[in-house]
C-alpha positions, -999 to 999 in steps of 0.1 A, spaced: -381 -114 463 -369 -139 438 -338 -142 427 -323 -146 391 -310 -182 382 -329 -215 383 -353 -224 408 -354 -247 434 -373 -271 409 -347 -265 378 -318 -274 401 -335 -305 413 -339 -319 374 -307 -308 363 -292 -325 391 -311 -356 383 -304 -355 347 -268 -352 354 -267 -382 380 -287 -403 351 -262 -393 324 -236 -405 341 -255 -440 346 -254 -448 310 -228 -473 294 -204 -452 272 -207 -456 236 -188 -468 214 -162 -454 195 -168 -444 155 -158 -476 136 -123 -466 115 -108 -474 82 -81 -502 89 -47 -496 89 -30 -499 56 3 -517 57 30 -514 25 26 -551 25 -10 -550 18 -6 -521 -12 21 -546 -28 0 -576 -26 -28 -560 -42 -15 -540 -72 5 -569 -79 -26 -591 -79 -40 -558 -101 -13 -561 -127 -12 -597 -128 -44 -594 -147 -35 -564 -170 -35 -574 -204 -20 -559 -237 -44 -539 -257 -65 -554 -287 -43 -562 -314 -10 -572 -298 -8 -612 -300 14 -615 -275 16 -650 -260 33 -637 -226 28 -604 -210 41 -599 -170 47 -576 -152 77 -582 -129 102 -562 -104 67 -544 -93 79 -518 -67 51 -496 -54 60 -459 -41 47 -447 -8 5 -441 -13 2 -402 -19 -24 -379 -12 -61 -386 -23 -53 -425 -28 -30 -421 -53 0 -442 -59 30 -444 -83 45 -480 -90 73 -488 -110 78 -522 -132 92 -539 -160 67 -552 -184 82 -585 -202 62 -593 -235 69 -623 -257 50 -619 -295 36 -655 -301 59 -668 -325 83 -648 -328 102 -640 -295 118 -668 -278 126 -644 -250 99 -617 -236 112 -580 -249 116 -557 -214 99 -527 -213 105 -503 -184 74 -490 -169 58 -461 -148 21 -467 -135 -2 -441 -116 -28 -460 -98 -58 -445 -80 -77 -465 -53 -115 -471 -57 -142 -484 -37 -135 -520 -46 -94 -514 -50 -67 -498 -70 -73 -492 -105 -46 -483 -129 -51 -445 -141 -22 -441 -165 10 -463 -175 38 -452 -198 76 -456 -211 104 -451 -180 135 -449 -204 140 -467 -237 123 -471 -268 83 -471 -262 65 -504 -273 44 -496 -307 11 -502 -293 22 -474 -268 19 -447 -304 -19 -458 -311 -40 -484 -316 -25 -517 -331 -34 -535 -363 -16 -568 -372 -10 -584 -402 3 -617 -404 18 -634 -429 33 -669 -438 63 -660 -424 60 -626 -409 42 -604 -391 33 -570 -389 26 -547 -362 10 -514 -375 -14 -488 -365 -46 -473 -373 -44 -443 -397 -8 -456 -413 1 -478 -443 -17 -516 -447 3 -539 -429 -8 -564 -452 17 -552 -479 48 -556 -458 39 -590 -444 33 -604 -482 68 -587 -491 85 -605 -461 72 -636 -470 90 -630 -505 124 -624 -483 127 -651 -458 133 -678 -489 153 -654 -507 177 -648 -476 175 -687 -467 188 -694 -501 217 -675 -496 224 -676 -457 203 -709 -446 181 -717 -427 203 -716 -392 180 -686 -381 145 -682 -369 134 -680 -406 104 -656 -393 104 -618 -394 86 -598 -369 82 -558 -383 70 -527 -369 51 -504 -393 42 -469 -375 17 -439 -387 43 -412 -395 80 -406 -395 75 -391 -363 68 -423 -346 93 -442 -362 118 -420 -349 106 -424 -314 104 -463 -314 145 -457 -322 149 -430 -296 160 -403 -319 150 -370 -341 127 -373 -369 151 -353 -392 180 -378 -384 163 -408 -399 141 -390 -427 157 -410 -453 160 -444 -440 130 -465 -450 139 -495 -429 161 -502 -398 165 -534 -379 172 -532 -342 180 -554 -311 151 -548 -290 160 -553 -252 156 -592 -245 158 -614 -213 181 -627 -213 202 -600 -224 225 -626 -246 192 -633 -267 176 -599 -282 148 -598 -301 147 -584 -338 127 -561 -347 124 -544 -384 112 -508 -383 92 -494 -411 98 -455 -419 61 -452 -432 73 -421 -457 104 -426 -467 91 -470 -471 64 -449 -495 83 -434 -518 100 -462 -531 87 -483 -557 73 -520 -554 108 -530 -564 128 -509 -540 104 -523 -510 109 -555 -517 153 -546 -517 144 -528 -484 126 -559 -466 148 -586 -479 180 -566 -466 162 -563 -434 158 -599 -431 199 -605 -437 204 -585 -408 178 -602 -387 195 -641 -405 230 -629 -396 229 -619 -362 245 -647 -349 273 -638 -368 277 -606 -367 295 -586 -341 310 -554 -329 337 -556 -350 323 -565 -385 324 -533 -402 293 -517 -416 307 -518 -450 303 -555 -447 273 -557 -430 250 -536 -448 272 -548 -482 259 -582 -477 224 -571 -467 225 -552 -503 242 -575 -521 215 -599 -514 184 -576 -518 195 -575 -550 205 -605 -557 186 -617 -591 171 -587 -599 191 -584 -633 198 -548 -619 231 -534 -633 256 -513 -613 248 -480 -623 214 -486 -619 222 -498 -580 246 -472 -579 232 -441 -593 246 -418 -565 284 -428 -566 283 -433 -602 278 -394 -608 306 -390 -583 325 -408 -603 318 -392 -632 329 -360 -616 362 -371 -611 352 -383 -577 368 -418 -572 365 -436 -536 405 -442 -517 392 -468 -494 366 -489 -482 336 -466 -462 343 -461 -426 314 -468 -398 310 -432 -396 295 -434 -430 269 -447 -424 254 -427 -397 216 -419 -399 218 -381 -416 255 -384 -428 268 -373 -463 267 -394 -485 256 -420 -469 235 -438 -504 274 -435 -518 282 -459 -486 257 -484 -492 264 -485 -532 304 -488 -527 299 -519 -500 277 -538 -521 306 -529 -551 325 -547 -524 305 -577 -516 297 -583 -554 330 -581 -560 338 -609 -537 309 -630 -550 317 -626 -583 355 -634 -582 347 -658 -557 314 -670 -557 284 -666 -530 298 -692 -511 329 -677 -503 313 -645 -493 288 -664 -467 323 -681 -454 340 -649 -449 313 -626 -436 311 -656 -408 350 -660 -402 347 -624 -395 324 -627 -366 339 -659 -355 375 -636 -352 391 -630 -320 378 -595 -319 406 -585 -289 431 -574 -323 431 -544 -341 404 -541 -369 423 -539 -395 449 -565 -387 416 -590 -384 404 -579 -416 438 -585 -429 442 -621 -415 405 -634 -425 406 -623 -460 438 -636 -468 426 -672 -452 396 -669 -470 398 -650 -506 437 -656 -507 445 -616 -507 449 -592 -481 427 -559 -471 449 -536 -482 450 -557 -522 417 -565 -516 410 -527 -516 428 -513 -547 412 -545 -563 378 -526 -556 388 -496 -563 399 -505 -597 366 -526 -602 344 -492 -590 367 -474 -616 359 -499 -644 319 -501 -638 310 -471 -634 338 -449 -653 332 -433 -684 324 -459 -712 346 -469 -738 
């Protein structure tokens, strides 16, 4: 009777295959990935971005990016890097503009690759808004994008405003002006970090852009592409060449100049020559006048906020102001004070500086100074006689 299992035969070979198994070498294990290290992920995206460069358009003569902090690799070989991107125009910037950055980064067979990049905090760069289009000038140039106004019309009108502003403010300033000129309203807004609706009737605003160092920021002029439209050939050509004052006279200008100065003798010099009278610079406050309306003292900073009422009213009473000055007591006189302003020990009270520097300078204190203006208003844009 045979029994169920192997036979005598099976046992046998399985035995022998067993004993021959175990003769053979053991093999060796699967080959692995090596171990990544944080060390190695730095060294390489920072070897990655080292040869980023700016998209097509920007003519930038220095673009780094610097304090390159990679986060901890996620899941499916992804990774998130913070940086600061430092980018000098060719130029124009004597110190590289900082631009907080977030990157995504993906690795590949043959590395990382960056997947995304954008803004951390502050106003975005304008090539960030669409592609860039430059237009350069004698004396300017002109960032813009595709699908928005020529650049080319701006840069000509800047070259009109650096001599006009030398002539008045010398030439102790860069003498070059570097403007931004956006698609829509919408983007000019976000390269100031604020609301469309808050800035819909501002064609122009210059602004510090964040330098390194910080003691040295770079100016740039913002074009609102709509409101920069509806003006006439005449009005862009005030616009640009009171952007340029501000961008001549930021050495001397500081937090305690008041904006009726400021922007006064931005106006003031836009205008300058134009055989334009005061109530044809003055239209708004020269109906409030009209109406009985007659200004009590010189416009507060408030006044000039972006979306403010009657704010035009601001800007024509200061450059009532600074004409006035130049006028009584020539252009000179007006350069010497708006500097002796800035140059002010800024620890006193505004008002008591103000006091002090126009008596040294125009012989006549704020508070004469102001019913002075006030009478002048009165006279040039009252009723006629």
């Amino acid at each position: 009777m045979r029994r169920r299992g192997l036979s005598r035969r099976g046992a046998l070979l399985l035995a022998v295959g067993g004993l021959a198994q175990l003769s053979l070498p053991r093999a060796a294990p699967a080959a692995s990935a090596p171990v990544r290290s944080a060390a190695d992920d730095r060294a390489e995206v920072a070897a990655l971005l080292a040869g980023r460069t700016l998209p097509a358009g920007v003519p930038a003569a220095e673009a780094v990016y610097r304090n390159v902090v990679p986060g901890p690799a996620g899941e499916l070989g992804r990774l998130a890097v913070s940086a600061e991107l430092a980018v000098r125009i060719d130029g124009y910037d004597d110190h590289p503009v900082v631009y907080p950055r977030r990157l995504a980064l993906i690795r590949a067979a043959d590395g990382w690759r960056v997947e995304h990049e954008e803004g951390a905090g502050g106003a975005p760069p304008i090539w960030d808004l669409g592609t860039v289009r430059a237009a350069r000038g004698a004396r300017a140039l002109v960032l813009g994008l595709a699908g928005g106004p020529d650049p080319a019309e701006p840069a000509a009108l800047a070259d009109l405003a650096v001599p006009a502003v030398e002539a008045v403010w010398g030439t102790g300033w860069a003498g070059r002006l570097l403007l931004e000129l956006p698609a829509t309203e919408e983007q000019f807004a976000r390269l100031l970090e604020a609301g469309a609706a808050d800035w819909a009737g501002m064609a122009a605003v210059t602004t510090a852009a964040p330098g390194a160092p910080l003691d040295t920021p770079a100016d740039r002029i913002l074009v609102n592409p709509e409101a920069y439209g509806r003006l006439s050939a005449f009005g862009r050509q005030v616009v640009v060449t009171h952007e340029a004052v501000h961008v001549a006279t930021r050495a001397d200008t500081r937090a305690w100049t008041p904006l009726w100065l400021s922007e006064g003798v931005a106006d003031w010099t836009g205008y300058l020559g134009s055989g334009r009278t005061a109530r044809q610079i003055a239209p708004e406050l020269a109906r409030d006048i009209a109406a009985g309306r007659l200004p009590t003292a010189l416009p507060a900073d408030r006044d000039f906020t972006a979306g403010a009422g009657g704010i035009a009213q601001a800007y024509e009473l200061s450059w009532l102001a600074c004409d006035l000055i130049a006028r009584r007591h020539g252009p000179e006189r007006l350069v010497a004070l708006y500097r002796a302003v800035g140059a002010a020990d800024g620890t006193q009270e505004r008002d008591r500086l103000l006091d002090r520097v126009f008596g040294a300078e125009l012989g006549l204190g704020l508070e004469a100074f102001t019913r002075l203006w006030i009478a002048e208003t009165a006279r040039l844009l009252g009723p006629a006689r």
